[in-house]
N, C-alpha and C positions, 0 to 999 in steps of 0.2 A: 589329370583325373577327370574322371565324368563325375554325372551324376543321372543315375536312370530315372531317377523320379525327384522333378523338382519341387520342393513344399511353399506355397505359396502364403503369403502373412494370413495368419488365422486374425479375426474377429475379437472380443472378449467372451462369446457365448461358447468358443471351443466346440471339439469333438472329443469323444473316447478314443482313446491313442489309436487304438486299432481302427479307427474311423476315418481318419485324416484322409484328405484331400489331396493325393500325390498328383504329377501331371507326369505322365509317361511320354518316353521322347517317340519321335516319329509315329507315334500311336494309330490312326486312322490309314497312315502308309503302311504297317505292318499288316495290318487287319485285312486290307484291301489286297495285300500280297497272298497272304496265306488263307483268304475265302475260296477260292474254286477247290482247295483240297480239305476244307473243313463243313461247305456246307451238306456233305455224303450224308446222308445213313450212318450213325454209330462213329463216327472218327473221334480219333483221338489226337490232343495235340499236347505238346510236351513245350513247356515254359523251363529253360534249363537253368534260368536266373531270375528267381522270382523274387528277390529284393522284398517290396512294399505289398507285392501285389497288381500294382497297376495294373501291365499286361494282361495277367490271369483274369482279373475283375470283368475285362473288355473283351475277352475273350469267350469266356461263360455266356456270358451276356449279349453275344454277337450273335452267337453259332449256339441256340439252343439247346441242340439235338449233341454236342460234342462233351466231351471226357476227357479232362484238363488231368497230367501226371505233371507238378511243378517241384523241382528242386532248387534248394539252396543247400552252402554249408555253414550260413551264419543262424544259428537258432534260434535269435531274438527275431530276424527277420522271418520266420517260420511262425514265431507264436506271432507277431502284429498280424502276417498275413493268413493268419487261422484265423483270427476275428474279423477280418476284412471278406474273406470268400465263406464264410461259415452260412450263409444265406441259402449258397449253392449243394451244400449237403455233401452227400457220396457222389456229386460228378465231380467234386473236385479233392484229387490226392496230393499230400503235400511229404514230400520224402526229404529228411536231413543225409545228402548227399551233395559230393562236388560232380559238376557236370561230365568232367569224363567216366562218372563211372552210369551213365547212362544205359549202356548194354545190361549190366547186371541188377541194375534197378526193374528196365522194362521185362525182363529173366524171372524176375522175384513176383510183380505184378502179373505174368501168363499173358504179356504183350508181346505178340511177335512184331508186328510191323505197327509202325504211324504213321498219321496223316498231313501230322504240320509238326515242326519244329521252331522253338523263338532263344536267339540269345542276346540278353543284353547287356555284354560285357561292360568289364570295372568296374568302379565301387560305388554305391547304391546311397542314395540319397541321405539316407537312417546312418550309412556308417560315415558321411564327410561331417554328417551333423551332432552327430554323440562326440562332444567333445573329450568322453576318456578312451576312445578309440585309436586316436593318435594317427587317422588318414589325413588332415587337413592342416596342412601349413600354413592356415590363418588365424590358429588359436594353440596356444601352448596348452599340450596333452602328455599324457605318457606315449612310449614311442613302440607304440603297440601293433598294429597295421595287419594283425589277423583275422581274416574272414571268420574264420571259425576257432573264436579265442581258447576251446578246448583242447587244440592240438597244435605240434609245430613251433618253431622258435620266432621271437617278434622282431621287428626293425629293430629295436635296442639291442639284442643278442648280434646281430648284423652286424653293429655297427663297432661292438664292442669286443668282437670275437674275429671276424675275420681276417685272412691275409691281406694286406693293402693290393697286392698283385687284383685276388677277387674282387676286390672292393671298386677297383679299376673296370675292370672287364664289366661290372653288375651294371656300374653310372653309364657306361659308354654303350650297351650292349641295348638294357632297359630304357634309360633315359636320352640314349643319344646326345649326352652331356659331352660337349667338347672339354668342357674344363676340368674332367674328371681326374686329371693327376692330382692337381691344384687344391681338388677339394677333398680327397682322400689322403696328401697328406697333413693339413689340416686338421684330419679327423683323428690321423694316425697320432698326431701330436698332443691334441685335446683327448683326445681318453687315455693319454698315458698318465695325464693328471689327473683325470677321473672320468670315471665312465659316464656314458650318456644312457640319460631317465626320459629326460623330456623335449618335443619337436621344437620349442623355441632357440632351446639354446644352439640347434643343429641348425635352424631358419640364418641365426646370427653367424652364424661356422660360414655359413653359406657365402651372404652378403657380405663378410670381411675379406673372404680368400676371393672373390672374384675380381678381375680386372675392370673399371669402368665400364666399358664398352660391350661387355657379358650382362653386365646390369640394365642397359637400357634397350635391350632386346627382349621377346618373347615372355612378356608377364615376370609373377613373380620368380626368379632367381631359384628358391628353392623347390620349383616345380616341378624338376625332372629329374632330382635325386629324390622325393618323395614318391613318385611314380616309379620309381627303378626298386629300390627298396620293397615298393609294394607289392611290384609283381618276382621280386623275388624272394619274400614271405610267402606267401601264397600259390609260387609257381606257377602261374599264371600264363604261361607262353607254352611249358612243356603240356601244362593241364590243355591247353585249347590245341594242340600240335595232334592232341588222341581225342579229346572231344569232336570235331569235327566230319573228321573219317569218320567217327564212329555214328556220329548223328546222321550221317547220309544214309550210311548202310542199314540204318534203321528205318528208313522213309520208305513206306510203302511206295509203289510204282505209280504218279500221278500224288504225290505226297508231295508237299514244299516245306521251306527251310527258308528262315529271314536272319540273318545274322547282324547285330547291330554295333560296331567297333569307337572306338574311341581314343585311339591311339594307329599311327600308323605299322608300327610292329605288330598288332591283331591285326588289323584289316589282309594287310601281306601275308598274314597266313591264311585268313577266311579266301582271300583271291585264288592262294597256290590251288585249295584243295578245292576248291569251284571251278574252277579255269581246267587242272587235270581230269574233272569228273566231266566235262563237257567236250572234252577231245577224245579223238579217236585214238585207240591203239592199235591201231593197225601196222605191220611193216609197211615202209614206205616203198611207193611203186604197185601196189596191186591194183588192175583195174578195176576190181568191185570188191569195196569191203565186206565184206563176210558180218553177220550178224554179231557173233563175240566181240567184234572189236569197234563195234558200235559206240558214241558217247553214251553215257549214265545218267547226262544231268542235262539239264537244259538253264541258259542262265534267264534270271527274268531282271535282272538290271544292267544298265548299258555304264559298265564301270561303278562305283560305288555313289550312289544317292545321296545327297546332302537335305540336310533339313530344309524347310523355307524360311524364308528370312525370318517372315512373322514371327513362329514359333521362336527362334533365338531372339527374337527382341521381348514375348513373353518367357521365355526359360533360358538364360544363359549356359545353364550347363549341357544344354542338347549343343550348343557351340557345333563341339568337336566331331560328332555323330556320323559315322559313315555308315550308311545300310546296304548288302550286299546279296541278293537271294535266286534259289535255285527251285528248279522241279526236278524231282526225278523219273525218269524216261523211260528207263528198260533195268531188268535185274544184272548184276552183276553177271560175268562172264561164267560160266558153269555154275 
């Protein structure tokens, strides 16, 4: 799990919730990425995972002259981050949407094209730390692990309801858990005694059914059945499989796009659809490619960016952080 904006020890003097002090990962790298196509005349940039705010805050505040559209589909994060950008007025819109639905947001708004794009995939600093949220395998919660606790069935229904076959495929697919038979049937055996409410007792499911040797590898144990879980609550993979397409084809020509991953199963998709929009489609063998089959995209990172050190030794959860970002070149093919 990430965390997009780490909270750093408050003081006794505090702030107003909506005030707090987040630390956005790769922050001055993103900015610096997506300035040549924000500092226009009139651009607009779309913040597709506005969590806390951070991003947006530094983005307003960067590029003056710019028109921030940010979504979330957690709505607590929407109302903090209303009190956080409230400063900015009407340049900044704040939409209760999941990012693939991106097209039909800027549709509804009378945006045809943008200028910059930012995602800061997984789960947001606000949601590892509300302990009844149930994302964090460091404090026993309910086992809840929805973005948008209004809709949708939670990790508990998961875990309580599905076929062990799925429950296999979810650990091994998401989590890249080797021991997923191991800990699915485990699982299959403890809720036939009673169903699961809360991530501790799943933390302990975990640590009992693993083999020593699984334990002193790769942190805590329950790490990547909580991450598999999470993004298959949420949908997470299929959601960014349409988000991404679709966020290029919204980039006006000379528009950029920062993608920021945290897991290697995002990054692997942010790669695919960057890497296909940067080559040609051309039949192979012509001796002059013809304009249609031109690339789309231009890459502006040589493989995926890692944070600097510093930053991970002030913010551990930027750890994981891979940044990956594009221009776009020329209009699609007709």
């Amino acid at each position: 799990m990430n965390g997009r904006e780490a909270l750093p020890h408050q003081g006794g003097g505090g702030r107003r919730e909506g005030e707090s002090r987040h630390v956005p990962v790769m922050l001055q790298r993103c900015l610096d990425m997506l300035a040549p196509a924000l500092e226009r005349p009139g651009a607009v940039v779309v913040d597709c995972t506005l969590g806390l705010g951070g991003h947006s805050e530094a983005l307003l505040s960067r590029f003056p002259e710019a028109r921030l559209v940010a979504l979330d589909r957690d709505k607590e994060a929407l109302r903090l981050s209303g009190e956080r950008l409230a400063p900015f007025g009407d340049r900044a819109t704040l939409v209760h949407a999941v990012y693939d639905e991106l097209p039909d947001v800027l549709g509804r708004l009378g945006i045809s094209r943008v200028q910059g794009i930012l995602f800061d995939l997984g789960v947001s600093s606000m949601q590892l730390d509300e302990a009844d949220r149930g994302f964090a395998y460091a404090q026993d919660a309910p086992l809840d692990m929805r973005m948008d606790q209004t809709t949708g069935v939670s990790a508990a229904e998961v875990l309580n309801t599905y076929p062990p076959g799925e429950l296999v495929r979810i650990l091994r697919a998401y989590g890249e858990e080797k021991q997923a038979k191991r800990i699915v049937a485990a699982i299959v055996r403890e809720r036939e005694k009673e169903p699961f409410t809360t991530s501790a007792r799943l933390v302990e499911l975990i640590r009992d059914a693993l083999p020593q040797a699984a334990k002193r590898t790769g942190g805590n144990p329950a790490k990547r059945t909580f991450q598999a879980l999470r993004i298959e609550v949420n949908g997470e993979l299929s959601v960014l499989e349409r988000a991404v397409p679709a966020a290029v084809r919204s980039l006006d020509v000379g528009g950029r796009i920062a993608v920021l991953s945290y897991h290697s199963l995002e990054d692997r998709l942010v790669k695919q659809v960057f890497a296909a929009g940067a080559a040609t489609t051309a039949p192979p063998g012509l001796p002059v490619v013809p304009e249609q089959y031109q690339p789309r995209l231009k890459l502006l990172t040589r493989g995926a960016e890692l944070p600097p050190e510093e930053e991970i030794a002030e913010n551990r959860r930027a750890a994981p952080a891979r940044l990956r970002g594009a221009e776009r070149i020329r209009e699609d093919a007709g």
